[in-house]
Steps between C-alpha positions, in 0.01 A plus 500: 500500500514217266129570375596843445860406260266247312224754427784755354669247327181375317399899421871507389437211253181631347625864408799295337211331310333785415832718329584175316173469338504919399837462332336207315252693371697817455810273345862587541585825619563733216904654428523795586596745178907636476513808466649614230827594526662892468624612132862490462592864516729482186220398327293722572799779458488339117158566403485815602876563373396391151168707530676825546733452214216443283333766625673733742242751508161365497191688535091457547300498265233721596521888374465754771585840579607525844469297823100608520466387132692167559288436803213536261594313228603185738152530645335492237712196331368308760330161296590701201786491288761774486422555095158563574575743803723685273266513241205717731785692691607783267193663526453491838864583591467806289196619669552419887882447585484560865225437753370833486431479179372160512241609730405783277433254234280312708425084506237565181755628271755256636233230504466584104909527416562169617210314408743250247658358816326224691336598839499871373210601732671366824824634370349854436361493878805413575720740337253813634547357847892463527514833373301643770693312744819637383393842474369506863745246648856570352426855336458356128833313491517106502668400839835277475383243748397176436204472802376857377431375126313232656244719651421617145175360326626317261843434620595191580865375580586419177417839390659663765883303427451600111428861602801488754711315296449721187416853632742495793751198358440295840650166457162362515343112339172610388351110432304471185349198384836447247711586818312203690540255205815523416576500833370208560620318184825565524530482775609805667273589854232242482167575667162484516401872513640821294618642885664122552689540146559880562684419879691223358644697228567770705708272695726328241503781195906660549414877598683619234198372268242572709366831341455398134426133612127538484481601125723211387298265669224627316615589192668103522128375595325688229740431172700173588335313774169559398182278658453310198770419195773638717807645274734205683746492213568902515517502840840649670466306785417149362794351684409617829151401499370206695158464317410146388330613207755715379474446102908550357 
């Protein structure tokens, strides 16, 4: 019995051994990160307070028709910019405003209408393909569901919350790449992916601002609290923003 206790203790005092000298080469153990805590609601009621009374009624900027033609034109702004889109539009809009008639025209003519915008070939495809999905699928209308619009080529869920939130005035957060930066500089719903930023605003944006919340995120991202040179000094929210590099 005593042979037994000494063999176990001496095992016990080599594995101590052997974790001490790990941590010594891994060093101290690391702190773990705070999370960050929730935005104070009346802040957040602020923002989006002063955004509506600068702007109670904002809008997109892309031109379209109808629900198939705004589907269209957000497909096709993917990577591009919403001038450009605008730009090749007219033409095709006038020609094709409805699936039907955008399978009539066929992906060559399409292909050659919106040659100006970047990715115009995949975009073309693209375009001929939702359109015969919605013609066989949902009898030439766009559907008003979120999961359906996914199943479109083309459509991912960004597209789908602008098309809901525009066409159908869902109070959806369709996350751009201003939506994620200024979310994430000001902060409002900090994360590391668009669905991250889009769940947390969801969350903490007062539902009585939810439908128009979208554009003035953009719209903010775009004019004031651009990338580069933001407009700091114009900016209607200065006060409540939390960004170190503010410049006022």
């Amino acid at each position: 019995m005593t042979k037994i206790t000494t063999a176990k203790a001496t095992r016990g005092k080599k594995g101590e051994k052997q974790a001490a000298a790990k941590a010594s080469v891994k060093g101290p153990a690391k702190p773990r990160a705070k999370k960050p805590k929730p935005p104070d609601p009346a802040r957040v009621a602020e923002i989006f307070r002063r955004f509506k009374a600068a702007d109670p009624h904002p809008k997109g900027e892309l031109h379209y028709k109808n629900a198939f033609t705004l589907l269209v034109a957000v497909v096709l702004s993917a990577q591009a910019t919403d001038a450009g889109v605008n730009k090749a539009t007219p033409a095709l809009f006038a020609l094709a405003d409805n699936p039907q008639k955008m399978l009539a025209l066929g992906e060559d003519k399409v292909r050659e209408l919106i040659k100006t915008i970047g990715l115009f070939r995949t975009k073309a495809k693209h375009v001929i393909l939702l359109s015969q999905r919605l013609v066989s699928d949902y009898g030439g209308e766009v559907p008003q569901d979120r999961v359906a619009l996914e199943t479109l080529p083309g459509v991912g869920r960004k597209t789908a919350n602008v098309v809901l939130n525009i066409a159908f005035g869902a109070p959806t957060m369709a996350v751009d790449t201003h939506i994620f930066r200024v979310s994430n500089r000001i902060p409002l719903a900090p994360g590391k992916t668009p669905l991250a930023v889009e769940l947390g605003l969801e969350k903490i944006i007062p539902a009585a601002y939810m439908q128009h919340a979208h554009h003035w995120l953009i719209l903010h991202g775009r004019y004031i609290c651009m990338a580069r040179a933001p407009k700091c000094g114009a900016c209607p929210i200065a006060d409540l923003c939390a960004w170190p590099e503010k410049r006022v």
